[in-house]
C-alpha positions in Angstrom: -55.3 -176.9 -197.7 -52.0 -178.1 -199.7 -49.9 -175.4 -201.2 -48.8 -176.2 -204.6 -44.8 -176.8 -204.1 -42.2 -175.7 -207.7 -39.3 -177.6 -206.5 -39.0 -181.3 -206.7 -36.1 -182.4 -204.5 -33.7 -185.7 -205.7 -33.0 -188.2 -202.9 -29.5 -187.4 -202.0 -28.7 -191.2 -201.7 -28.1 -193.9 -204.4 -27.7 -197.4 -204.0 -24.3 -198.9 -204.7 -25.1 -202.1 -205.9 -27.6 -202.6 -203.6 -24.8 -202.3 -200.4 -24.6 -199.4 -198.8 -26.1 -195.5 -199.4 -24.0 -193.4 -201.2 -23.9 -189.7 -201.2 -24.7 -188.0 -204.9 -22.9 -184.9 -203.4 -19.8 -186.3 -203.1 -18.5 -186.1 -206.5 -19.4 -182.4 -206.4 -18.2 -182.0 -203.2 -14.7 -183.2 -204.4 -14.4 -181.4 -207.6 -15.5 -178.0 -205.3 -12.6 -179.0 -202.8 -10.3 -179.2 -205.8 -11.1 -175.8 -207.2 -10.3 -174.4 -203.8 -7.2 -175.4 -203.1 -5.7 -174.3 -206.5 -7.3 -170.7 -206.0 -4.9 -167.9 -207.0 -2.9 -166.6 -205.1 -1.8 -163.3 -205.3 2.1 -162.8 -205.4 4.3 -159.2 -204.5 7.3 -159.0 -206.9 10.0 -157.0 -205.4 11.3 -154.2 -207.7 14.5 -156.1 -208.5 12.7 -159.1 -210.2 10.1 -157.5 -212.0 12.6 -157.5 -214.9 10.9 -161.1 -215.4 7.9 -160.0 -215.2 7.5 -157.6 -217.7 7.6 -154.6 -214.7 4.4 -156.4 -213.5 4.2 -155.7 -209.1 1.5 -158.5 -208.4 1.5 -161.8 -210.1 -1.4 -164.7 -209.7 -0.3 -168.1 -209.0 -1.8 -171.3 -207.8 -0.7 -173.9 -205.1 -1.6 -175.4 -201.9 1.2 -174.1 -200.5 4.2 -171.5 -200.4 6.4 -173.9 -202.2 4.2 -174.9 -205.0 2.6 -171.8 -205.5 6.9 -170.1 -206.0 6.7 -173.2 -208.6 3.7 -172.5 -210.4 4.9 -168.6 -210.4 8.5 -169.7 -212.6 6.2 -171.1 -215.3 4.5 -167.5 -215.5 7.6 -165.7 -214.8 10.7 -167.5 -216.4 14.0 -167.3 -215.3 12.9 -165.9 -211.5 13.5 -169.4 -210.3 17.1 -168.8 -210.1 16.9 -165.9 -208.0 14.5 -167.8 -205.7 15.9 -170.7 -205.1 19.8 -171.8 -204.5 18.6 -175.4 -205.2 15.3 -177.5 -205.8 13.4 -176.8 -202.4 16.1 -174.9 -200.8 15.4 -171.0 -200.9 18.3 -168.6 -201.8 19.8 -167.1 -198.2 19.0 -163.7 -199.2 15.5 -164.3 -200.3 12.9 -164.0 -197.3 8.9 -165.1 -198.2 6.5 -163.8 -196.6 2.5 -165.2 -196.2 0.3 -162.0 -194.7 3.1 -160.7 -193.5 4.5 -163.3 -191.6 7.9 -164.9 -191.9 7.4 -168.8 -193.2 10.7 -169.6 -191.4 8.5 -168.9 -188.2 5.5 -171.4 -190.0 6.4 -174.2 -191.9 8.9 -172.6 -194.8 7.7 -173.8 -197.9 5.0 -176.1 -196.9 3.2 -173.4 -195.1 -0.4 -173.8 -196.1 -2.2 -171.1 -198.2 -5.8 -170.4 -199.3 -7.9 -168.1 -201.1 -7.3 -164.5 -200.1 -3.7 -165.0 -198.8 -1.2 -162.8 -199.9 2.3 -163.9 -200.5 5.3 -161.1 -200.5 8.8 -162.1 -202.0 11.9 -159.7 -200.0 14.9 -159.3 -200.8 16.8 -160.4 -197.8 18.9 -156.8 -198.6 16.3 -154.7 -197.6 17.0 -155.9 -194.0 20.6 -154.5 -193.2 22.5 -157.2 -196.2 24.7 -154.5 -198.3 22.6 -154.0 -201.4 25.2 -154.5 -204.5 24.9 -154.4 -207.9 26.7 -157.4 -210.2 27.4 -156.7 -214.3 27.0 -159.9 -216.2 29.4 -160.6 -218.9 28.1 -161.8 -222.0 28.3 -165.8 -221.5 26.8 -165.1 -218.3 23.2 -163.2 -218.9 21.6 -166.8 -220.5 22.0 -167.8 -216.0 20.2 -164.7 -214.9 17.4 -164.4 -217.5 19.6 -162.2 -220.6 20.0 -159.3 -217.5 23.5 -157.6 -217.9 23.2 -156.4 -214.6 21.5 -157.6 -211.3 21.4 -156.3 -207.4 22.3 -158.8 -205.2 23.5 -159.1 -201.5 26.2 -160.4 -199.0 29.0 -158.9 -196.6 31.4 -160.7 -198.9 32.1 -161.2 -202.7 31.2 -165.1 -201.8 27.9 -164.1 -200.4 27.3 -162.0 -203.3 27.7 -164.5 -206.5 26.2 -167.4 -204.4 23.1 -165.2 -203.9 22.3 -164.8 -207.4 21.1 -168.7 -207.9 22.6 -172.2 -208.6 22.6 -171.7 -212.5 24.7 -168.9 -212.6 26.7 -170.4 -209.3 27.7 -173.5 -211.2 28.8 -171.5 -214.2 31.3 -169.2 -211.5 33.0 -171.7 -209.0 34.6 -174.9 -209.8 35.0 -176.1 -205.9 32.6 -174.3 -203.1 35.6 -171.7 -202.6 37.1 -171.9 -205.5 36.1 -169.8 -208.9 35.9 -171.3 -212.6 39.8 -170.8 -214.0 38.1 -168.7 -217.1 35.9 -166.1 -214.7 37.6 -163.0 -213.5 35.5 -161.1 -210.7 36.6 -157.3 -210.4 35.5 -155.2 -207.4 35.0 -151.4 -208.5 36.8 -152.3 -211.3 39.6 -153.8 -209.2 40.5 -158.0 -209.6 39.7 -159.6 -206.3 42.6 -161.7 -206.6 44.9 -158.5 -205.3 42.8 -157.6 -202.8 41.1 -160.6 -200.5 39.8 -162.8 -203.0 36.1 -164.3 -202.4 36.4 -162.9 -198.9 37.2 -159.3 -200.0 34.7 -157.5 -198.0 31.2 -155.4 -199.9 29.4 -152.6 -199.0 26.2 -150.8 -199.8 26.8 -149.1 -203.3 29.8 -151.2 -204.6 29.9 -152.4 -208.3 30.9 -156.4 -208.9 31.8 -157.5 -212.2 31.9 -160.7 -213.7 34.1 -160.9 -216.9 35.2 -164.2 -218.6 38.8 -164.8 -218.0 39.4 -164.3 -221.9 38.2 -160.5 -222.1 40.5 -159.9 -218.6 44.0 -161.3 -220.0 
């Protein structure tokens, strides 16, 4: 005896014209692949950027990888970029990235692959031995670093320290790689660099940078 059947299944091929079978699926299949590859992924702010984002820890981005998911991340967290990145595709020194834990200078840097459920964790290279120190922004100087009149940063040296804070505010400060901006004065706990060692005078953990335009220093 024949059961009665409720479901009417649609031949999955077509004819193209007459030529050759063509799947009905794949149009679906395509738009399905698209949706997973921009899945969110989930994004760990380090405590010294959350200023630009609102004191938000996890941020959602979207990307097929680490470098377009970091780009996707600027649009929802502006100004972050230029504590990222020291130029387009080229990560700050002091910034390490991390995918699940894992390095991506040990995977493919910023076209390390991600998917759906990957975690990616942004660490300040400072956390791992770098002298932590923290920079004042003078007034014509806050629009480079998001309007922050202060900012930790990182590096043995007062070089390593300004060129760590991204190529926006770098451009602004030096006028030749080793050579600063005539109107920018850079004090060291409250001292001018240019009596001690200049751009090499030595930081530690705990010391106090200041950038001042050259006009409000004499």
């Amino acid at each position: 005896m024949r059961l009665p059947c409720r479901f009417r299944f649609a031949n999955p091929f077509t004819l193209d014209t007459g030529k050759t079978p063509v799947l009905q699926f794949d149009r679906y299949l395509n738009k399905r692949t698209t949706r997973e590859t921009n899945m969110p992924i989930k994004v760990r702010i380090p405590s010294p950027l959350r200023t630009y984002t609102n004191g938000i820890d996890i941020i959602e981005a979207e990307g097929a990888d680490v470098g377009t998911v970091l780009n996707d991340l600027k649009t929802k967290a502006t100004g972050i970029e230029t504590r990222l990145f020291k130029s387009p595709g080229q990560l700050n020194r002091f910034v390490n990235i991390y995918v699940n834990d894992e390095d991506i200078r040990f995977l493919k840097n910023l076209e390390t692959p991600v998917k759906a459920g990957d975690e990616i964790s942004i660490v300040p290279a400072i956390a791992g031995g770098v002298p932590a120190v923290m920079v004042r922004i003078g007034g014509p100087f806050r629009a480079s670093v998001g309007g922050l009149d202060r900012v930790e940063s990182g590096g043995a040296t007062i070089a390593e320290v300004l060129r760590s804070m991204g190529s926006a505010l770098e451009s602004k400060l030096f006028q030749a790689p080793d050579r600063l901006n005539r109107a920018v004065n850079i004090y060291l706990n409250d001292e001018d660099i240019r009596f001690i060692s200049g751009l090499s005078s030595p930081v530690k953990s705990g010391d106090e940078v200041s950038i001042v335009p050259a006009v409000a220093g004499g």
